[in-house]
C-alpha positions in Angstrom: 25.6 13.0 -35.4 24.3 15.8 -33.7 21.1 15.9 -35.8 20.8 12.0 -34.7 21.1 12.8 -31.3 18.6 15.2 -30.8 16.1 13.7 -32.9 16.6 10.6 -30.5 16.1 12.5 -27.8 12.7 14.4 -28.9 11.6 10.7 -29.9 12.3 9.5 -26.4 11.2 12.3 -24.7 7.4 12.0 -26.8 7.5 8.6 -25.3 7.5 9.5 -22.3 4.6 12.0 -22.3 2.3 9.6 -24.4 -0.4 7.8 -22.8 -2.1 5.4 -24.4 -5.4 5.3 -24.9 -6.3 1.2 -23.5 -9.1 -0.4 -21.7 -10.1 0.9 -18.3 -8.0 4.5 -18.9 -10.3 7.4 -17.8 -10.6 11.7 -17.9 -12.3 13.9 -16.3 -13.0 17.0 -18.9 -13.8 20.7 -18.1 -14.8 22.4 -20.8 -16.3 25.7 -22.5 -18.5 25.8 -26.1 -19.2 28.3 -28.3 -22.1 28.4 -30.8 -21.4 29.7 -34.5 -24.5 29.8 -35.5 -26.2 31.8 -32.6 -22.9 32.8 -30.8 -24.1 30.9 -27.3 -21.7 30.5 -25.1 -21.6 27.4 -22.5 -19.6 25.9 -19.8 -19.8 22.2 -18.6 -17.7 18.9 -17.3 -17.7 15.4 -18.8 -16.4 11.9 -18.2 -14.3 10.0 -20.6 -13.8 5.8 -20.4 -12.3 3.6 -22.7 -14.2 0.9 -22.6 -12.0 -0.7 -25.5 -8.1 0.1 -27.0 -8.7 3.7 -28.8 -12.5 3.2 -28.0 -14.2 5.7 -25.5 -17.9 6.9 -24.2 -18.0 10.5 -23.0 -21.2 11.2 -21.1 -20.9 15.2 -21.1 -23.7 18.4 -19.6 -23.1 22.1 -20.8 -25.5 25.0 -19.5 -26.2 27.1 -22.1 -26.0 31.0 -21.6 -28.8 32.3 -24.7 -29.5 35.7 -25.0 -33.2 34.8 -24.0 -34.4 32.5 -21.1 -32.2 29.1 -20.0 -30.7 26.3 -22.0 -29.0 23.0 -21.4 -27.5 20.1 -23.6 -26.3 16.7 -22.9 -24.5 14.6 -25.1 -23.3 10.8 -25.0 -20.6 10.3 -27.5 -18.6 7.6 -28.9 -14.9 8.7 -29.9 -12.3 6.8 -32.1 -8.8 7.8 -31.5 -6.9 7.8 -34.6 -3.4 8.5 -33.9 -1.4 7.9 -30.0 1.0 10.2 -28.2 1.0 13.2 -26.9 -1.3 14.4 -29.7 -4.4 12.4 -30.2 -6.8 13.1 -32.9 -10.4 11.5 -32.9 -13.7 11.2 -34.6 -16.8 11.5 -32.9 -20.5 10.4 -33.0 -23.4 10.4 -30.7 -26.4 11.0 -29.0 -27.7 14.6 -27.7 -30.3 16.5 -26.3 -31.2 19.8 -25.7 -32.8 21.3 -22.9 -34.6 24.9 -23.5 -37.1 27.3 -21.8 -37.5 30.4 -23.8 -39.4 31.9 -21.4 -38.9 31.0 -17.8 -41.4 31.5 -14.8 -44.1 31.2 -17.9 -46.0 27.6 -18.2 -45.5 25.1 -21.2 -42.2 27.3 -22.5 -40.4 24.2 -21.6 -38.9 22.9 -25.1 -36.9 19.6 -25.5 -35.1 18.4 -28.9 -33.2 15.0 -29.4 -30.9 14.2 -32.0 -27.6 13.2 -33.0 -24.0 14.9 -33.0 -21.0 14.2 -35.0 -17.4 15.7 -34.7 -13.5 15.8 -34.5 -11.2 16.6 -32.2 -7.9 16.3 -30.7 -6.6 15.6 -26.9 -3.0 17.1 -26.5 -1.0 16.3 -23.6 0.2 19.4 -21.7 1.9 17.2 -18.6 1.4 14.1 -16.9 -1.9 15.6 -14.8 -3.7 17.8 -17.3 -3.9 17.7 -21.1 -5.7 20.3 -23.7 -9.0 18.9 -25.2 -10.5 20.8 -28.0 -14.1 19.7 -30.4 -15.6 20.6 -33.7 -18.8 19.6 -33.5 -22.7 19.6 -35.6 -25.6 18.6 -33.5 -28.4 17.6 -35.7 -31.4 18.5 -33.2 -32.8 22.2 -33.1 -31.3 24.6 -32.8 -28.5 22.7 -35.2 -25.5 24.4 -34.3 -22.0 23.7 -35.0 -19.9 24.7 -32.3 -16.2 24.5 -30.9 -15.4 23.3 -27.4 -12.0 23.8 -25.8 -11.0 22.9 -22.4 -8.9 20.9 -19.9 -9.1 16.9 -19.3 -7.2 15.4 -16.3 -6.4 11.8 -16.5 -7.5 9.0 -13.6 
C-alpha cells in the first residue's frame, strides 16, 4: 500500500509540473553551442511558438567565437515533440545560415553559407518559470559541424 501511495503521489506530482506543449504556448531560450568538429564555442537567444499541438518554429542567432576573425549563425527550425511532461523529447529540422569573416577590417573576406540543419533534443522542466533545453545537432552548410547546445528556456 505504501508502494501505491507513493507512486500516486510522484504521478500526481509530474502532473503538475508538465506543461503541455498546445497552440499559442511560447519560450524564450538562452543558450550556449559548442562545435565538435572545430571546438567553436557560441552564445545566443531564440524564440519558441507553437503554432500547432506538439508543433513549434524556433527562429534562433548564435555569435560564433572562432579562433580566427568573427562568425555568426542563424537558424529557423521546425521541432516535433514526441513525448509531454516534464521531459520532452523532440526532433528537429530546418533552415540555417552562416555568417563568416575570416579576416576582418580586410575587403571581400565576408563569407556566407546556407543550408539545412537536422537534430534532437529534449526540454526538461526545472520549475514553473525556467526549464533546461539541450540540442544535438548537424548543419549541412560549411563549415558542417555537429554541435551540442545547452541552455535555459523560460516559458510566456
Amino acid at each position: 500500500m505504501k508502494k501505491t501511495l507513493l507512486i500516486f503521489c510522484l504521478f500526481v506530482m509530474g502532473i503538475s509540473v508538465a506543461q503541455a506543449q498546445e497552440k499559442g504556448d511560447a519560450r524564450i531560450h538562452v543558450l550556449g553551442t559548442y562545435g565538435l568538429k572545430y571546438n567553436a564555442f557560441g552564445v545566443g537567444a531564440g524564440a519558441e511558438y507553437f503554432f500547432a499541438d506538439r508543433f513549434a518554429l524556433m527562429p534562433s542567432f548564435v555569435k560564433l567565437y572562432p579562433e580566427v576573425g568573427k562568425a555568426s549563425n542563424f537558424s529557423f527550425d521546425l521541432r516535433y515533440y514526441v513525448t509531454a511532461g516534464p521531459s520532452q523529447l523532440y526532433f528537429m529540422a530546418g533552415y540555417s545560415q552562416t555568417f563568416q569573416n575570416t579576416q576582418p577590417g580586410q575587403p571581400g573576406t565576408k563569407e556566407n553559407y546556407i543550408g539545412a540543419n537536422a537534430g534532437i533534443g529534449a526540454y526538461i522542466g526545472l520549475t514553473d518559470w525556467v526549464g533546461l533545453s539541450t540540442e544535438f545537432k548537424f548543419q549541412s552548410q560549411t563549415p558542417q559541424e555537429p554541435g551540442f547546445r545547452i541552455g535555459f528556456a523560460f516559458p510566456l
